[in-house]
C-alpha positions in Angstrom: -32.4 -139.2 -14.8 -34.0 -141.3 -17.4 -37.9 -140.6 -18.5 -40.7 -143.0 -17.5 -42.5 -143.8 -20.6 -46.3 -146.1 -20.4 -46.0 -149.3 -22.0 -48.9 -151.1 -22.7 -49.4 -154.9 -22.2 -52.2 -157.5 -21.9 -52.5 -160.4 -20.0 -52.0 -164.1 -22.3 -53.3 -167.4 -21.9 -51.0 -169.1 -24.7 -48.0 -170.7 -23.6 -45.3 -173.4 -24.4 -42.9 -172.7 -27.1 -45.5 -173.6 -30.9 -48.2 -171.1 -29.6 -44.8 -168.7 -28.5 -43.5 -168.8 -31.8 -47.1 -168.5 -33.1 -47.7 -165.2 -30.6 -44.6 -163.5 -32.2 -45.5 -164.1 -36.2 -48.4 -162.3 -34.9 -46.5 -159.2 -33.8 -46.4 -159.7 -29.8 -43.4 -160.2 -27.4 -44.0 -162.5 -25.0 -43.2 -160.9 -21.1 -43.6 -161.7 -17.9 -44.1 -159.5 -15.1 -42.9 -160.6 -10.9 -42.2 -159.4 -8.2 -43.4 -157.0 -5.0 -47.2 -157.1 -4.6 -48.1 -159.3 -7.5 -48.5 -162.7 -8.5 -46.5 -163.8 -11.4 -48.7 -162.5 -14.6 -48.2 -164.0 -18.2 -48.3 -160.9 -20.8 -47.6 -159.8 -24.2 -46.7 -156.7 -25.5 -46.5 -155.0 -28.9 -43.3 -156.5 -30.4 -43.2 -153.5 -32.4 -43.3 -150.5 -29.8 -41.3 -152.5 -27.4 -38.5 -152.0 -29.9 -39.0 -148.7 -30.6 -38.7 -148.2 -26.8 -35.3 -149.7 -26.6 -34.0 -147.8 -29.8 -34.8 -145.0 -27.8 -33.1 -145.8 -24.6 -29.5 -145.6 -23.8 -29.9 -149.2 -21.8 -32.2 -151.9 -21.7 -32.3 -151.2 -18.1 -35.2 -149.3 -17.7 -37.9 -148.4 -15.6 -41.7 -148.1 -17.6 -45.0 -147.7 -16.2 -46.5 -151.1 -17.6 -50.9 -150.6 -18.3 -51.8 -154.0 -18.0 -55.3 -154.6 -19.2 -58.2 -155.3 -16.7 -55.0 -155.0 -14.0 -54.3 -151.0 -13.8 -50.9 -149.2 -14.4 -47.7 -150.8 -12.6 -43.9 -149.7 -11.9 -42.4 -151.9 -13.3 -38.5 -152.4 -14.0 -37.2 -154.0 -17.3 -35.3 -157.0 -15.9 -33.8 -159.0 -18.8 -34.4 -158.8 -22.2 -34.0 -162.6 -23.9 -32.7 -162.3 -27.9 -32.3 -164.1 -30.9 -28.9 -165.0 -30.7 -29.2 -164.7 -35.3 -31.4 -162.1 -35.9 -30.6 -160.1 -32.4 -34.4 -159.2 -32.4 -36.2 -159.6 -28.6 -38.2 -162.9 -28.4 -39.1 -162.4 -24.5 -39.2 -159.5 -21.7 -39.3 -160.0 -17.9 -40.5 -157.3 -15.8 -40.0 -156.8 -12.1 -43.0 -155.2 -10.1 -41.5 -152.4 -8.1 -42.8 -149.2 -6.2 -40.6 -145.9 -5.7 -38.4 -147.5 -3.0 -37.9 -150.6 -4.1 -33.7 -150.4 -4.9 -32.5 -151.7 -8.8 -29.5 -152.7 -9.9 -29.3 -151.9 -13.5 -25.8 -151.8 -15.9 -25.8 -148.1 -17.6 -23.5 -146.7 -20.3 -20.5 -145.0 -19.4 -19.8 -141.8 -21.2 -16.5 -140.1 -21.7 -16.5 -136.0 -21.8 -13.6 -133.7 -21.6 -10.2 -133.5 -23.4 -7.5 -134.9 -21.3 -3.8 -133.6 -21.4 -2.5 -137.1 -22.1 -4.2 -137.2 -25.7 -2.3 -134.2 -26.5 0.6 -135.5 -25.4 0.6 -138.4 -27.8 -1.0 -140.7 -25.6 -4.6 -143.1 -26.5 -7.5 -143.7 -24.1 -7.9 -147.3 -23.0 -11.5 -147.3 -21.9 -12.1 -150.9 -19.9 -15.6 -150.4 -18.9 -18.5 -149.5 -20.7 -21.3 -149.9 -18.8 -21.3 -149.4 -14.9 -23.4 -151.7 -12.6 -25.1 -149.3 -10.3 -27.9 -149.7 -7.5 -30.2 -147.1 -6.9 -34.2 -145.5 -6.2 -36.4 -145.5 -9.2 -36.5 -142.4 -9.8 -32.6 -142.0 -9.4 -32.1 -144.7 -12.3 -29.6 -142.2 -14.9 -29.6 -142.7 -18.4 -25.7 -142.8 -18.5 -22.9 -141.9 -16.6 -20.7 -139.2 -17.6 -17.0 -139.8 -16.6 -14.5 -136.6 -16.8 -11.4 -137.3 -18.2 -9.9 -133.7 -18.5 -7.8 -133.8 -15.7 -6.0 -137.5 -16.6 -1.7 -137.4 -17.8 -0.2 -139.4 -19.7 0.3 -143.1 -18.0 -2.6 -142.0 -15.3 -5.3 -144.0 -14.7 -9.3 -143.5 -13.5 -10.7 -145.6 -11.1 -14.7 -146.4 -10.2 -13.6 -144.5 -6.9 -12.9 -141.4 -8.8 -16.4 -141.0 -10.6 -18.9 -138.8 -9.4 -22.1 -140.3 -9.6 -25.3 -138.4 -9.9 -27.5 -138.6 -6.7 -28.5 -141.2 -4.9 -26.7 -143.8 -7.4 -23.7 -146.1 -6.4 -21.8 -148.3 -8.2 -22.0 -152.3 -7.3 -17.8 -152.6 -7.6 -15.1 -152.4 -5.6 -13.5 -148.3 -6.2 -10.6 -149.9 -7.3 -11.6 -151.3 -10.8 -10.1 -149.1 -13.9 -12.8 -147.8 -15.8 -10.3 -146.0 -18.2 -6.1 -145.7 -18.9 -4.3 -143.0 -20.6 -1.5 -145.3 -22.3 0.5 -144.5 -25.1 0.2 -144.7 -28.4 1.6 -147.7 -30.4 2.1 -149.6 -27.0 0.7 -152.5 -27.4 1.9 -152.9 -30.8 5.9 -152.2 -29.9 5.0 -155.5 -27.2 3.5 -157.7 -29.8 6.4 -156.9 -31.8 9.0 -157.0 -28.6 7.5 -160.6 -27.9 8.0 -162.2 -31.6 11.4 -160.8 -31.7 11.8 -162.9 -28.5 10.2 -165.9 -29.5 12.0 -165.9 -33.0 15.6 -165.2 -30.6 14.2 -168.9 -28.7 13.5 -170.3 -31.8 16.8 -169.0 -33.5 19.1 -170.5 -30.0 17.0 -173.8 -30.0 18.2 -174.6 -33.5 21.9 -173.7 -33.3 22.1 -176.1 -30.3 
């Protein structure tokens, strides 16, 4: 299961978007923290450590004990993380006031371990999903979710049905979404290739007539 790690934070006064912008030259991500047994509390963070925090951690799904100052130590649950759609650096964080059995949803990696008997046939894995959308306890939140593809043919398929999930965590989907396909090699080439051929054939019959 993932590792709690303290993040510190302290309450801000400053708000509406000049005294935001203002906030961040100065090194601070502004965050929010809601939720169970609080009131809605304005904060800022260390723009700095939060990113080291994320660098760190397999998803931004996360679950931190959040040392508010003058407020104590909270559970809290990383929400969302809002970025700079240029630079792709975190410009706000909303965190979610929890306690150890309040349930999450949070979308984690899916990892894929094992050698499967359809590579070695000449076959390529199709992998659809990467991340998994999964509720579960606090303390049950997993860093990623290791999928075993060892036992998967050539032309077989695995399913979110098929995936053993660590303890207490279930996946959000219906069991029958593919999460990854053994197909063959060159596949979807020879169909691009099958379909021009046939549109050039159209093409070819439209002008003789």
């Amino acid at each position: 299961m993932a590792k709690k790690t303290t993040l510190k934070a302290e309450p801000r006064a400053r708000s509406g978007s000049g005294r935001l912008k203002q906030m961040r030259r100065e090194g601070w991500l502004p965050s929010v923290i809601y939720g169970r047994g609080t009131d809605n509390i304005n904060l800022k963070v260390d723009s700095k450590t939060f990113s080291e925090l994320l660098a760190h951690s397999s998803s931004e799904n996360i679950v931190v004990n959040l040392d508010i100052q003058g407020e104590g130590t909270r559970l809290a649950f990383l929400q969302s993380v809002q970025h700079d759609p240029l630079s792709g650096h975190a410009v706000h964080a909303d965190f979610r006031a929890i306690d150890n059995k309040t349930e999450i949803t949070a979308n984690i990696p899916a990892h894929l371990n094992g050698e499967c008997p359809g590579v070695k046939a000449g076959g390529v894995i199709e992998q659809y999903v990467h991340a998994i959308e999964i509720t579960c306890l606090p303390g049950d939140l997993p860093e990623m979710i290791d999928i075993d593809v060892t036992g998967l043919a050539l032309g077989d398929s695995l399913h979110l049905g098929d995936i053993k999930y660590p303890k207490g965590v279930s996946p959000t989907q219906g069991s029958d979404v593919v999460v990854v396909h053994i197909g063959r090699a060159g596949s979807g080439a020879d169909q691009e290739a099958a379909a021009a051929e046939s549109e050039g054939e159209a093409v070819a019959v439209a002008v003789a007539e």
